[in-house]
C-alpha positions as CSV (number, residue, x, y, z in Angstrom):
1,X,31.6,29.6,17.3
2,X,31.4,27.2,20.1
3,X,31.3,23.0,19.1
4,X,27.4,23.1,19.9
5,X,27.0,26.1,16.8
6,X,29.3,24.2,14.4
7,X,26.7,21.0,15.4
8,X,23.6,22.7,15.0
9,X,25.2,24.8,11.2
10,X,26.2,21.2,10.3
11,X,22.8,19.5,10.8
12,X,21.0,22.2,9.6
13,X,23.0,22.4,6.4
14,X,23.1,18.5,6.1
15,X,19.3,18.7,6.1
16,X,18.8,21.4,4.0
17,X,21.5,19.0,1.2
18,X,18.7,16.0,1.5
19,X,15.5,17.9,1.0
20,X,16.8,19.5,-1.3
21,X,18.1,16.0,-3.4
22,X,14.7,14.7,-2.3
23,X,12.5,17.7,-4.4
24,X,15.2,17.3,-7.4
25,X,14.5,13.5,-7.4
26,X,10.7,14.3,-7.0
27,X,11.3,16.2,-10.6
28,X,13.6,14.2,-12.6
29,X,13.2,10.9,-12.1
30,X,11.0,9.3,-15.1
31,X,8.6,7.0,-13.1
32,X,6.1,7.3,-10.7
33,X,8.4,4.5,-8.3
34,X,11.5,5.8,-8.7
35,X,9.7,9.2,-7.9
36,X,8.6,7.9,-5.0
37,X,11.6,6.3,-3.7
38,X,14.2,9.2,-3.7
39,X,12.4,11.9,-1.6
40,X,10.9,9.4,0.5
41,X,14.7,8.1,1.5
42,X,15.7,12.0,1.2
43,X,13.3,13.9,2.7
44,X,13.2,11.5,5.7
45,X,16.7,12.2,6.0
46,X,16.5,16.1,5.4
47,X,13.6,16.8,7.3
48,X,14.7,14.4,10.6
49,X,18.0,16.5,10.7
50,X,16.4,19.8,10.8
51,X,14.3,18.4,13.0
52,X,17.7,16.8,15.6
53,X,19.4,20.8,15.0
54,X,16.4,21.6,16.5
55,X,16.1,19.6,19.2
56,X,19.9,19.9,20.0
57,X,19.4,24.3,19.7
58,X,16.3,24.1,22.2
59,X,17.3,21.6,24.5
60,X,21.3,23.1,24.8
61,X,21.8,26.4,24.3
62,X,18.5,27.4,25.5
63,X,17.7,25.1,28.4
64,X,14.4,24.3,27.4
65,X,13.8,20.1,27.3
66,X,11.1,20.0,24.3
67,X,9.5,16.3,23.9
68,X,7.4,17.8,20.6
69,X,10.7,17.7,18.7
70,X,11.4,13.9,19.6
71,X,7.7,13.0,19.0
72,X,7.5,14.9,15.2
73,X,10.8,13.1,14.7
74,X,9.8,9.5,15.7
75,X,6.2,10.4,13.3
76,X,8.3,11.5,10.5
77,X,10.4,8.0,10.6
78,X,7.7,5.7,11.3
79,X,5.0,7.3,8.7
80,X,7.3,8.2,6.0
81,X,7.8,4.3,5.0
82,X,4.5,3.4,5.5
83,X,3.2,6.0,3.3
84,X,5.7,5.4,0.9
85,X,4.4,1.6,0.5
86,X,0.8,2.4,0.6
87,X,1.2,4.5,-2.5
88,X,3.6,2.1,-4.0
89,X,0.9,-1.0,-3.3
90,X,-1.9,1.9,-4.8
91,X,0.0,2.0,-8.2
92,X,0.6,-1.6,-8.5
93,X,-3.1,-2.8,-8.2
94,X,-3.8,0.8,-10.4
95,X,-1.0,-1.0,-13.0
96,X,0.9,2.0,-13.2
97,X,3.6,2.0,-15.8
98,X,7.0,1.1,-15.2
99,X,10.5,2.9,-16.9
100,X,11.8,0.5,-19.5
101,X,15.1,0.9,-17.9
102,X,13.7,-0.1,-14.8
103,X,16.0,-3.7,-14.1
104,X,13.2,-5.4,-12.1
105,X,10.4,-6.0,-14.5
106,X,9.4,-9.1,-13.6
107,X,8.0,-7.9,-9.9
108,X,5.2,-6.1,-12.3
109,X,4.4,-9.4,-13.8
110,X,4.1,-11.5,-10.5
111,X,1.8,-8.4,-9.1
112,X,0.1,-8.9,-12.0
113,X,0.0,-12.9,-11.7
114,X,-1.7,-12.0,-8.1
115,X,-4.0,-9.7,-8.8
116,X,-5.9,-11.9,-11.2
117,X,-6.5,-14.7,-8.7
């Protein structure tokens, strides 16, 4: 295997390592923040490797220059965070419960200190 393989295996398995951390996160974490949180950070990860292996297979070994791949990576690392804090703002004002063993209680509080005025 040439140095451009052993890239392309090592992004693609590196991906395939965060989404897959990302989905167990998704199941067994106990809140719907911390839910959020790891296969947002994960997935991003995971899903923008897959998506560089690509980029580096198409554009290297088979001479073809591919701006698709560069524009679904730069929309999956601008949208992913956004998304991530519109749902996160949506369960504040929804008051969604937090994991007693969460350490930051007291950002529910202030939310909740704003929201009444």
């Amino acid at each position: 295997m040439s140095g451009l393989e052993w890239l392309i295996a090592v992004l693609v398995m590196l991906g395939a390592m965060f989404v897959l951390i990302g989905s167990v996160a998704l199941v067994k974490l106990p809140d719907f923040y911390t839910r959020l949180h790891g296969p947002t950070k994960a997935t991003t990860l995971g899903l923008g490797s897959l998506v560089m292996a690509s980029l580096v297979f198409f554009n290297f070994v088979q001479d073809e220059l591919s701006m698709q791949q560069l524009l679904i990576a730069l929309f999956l690392f601008i949208t992913a965070p956004v998304t991530a804090y519109m749902l996160i703002k949506a369960g504040l004002h929804q008051k969604v419960t937090v994991f007693a063993g969460t350490k930051n209680q007291h950002l529910m509080q202030v939310s909740d200190q704003q929201t009444k005025e």
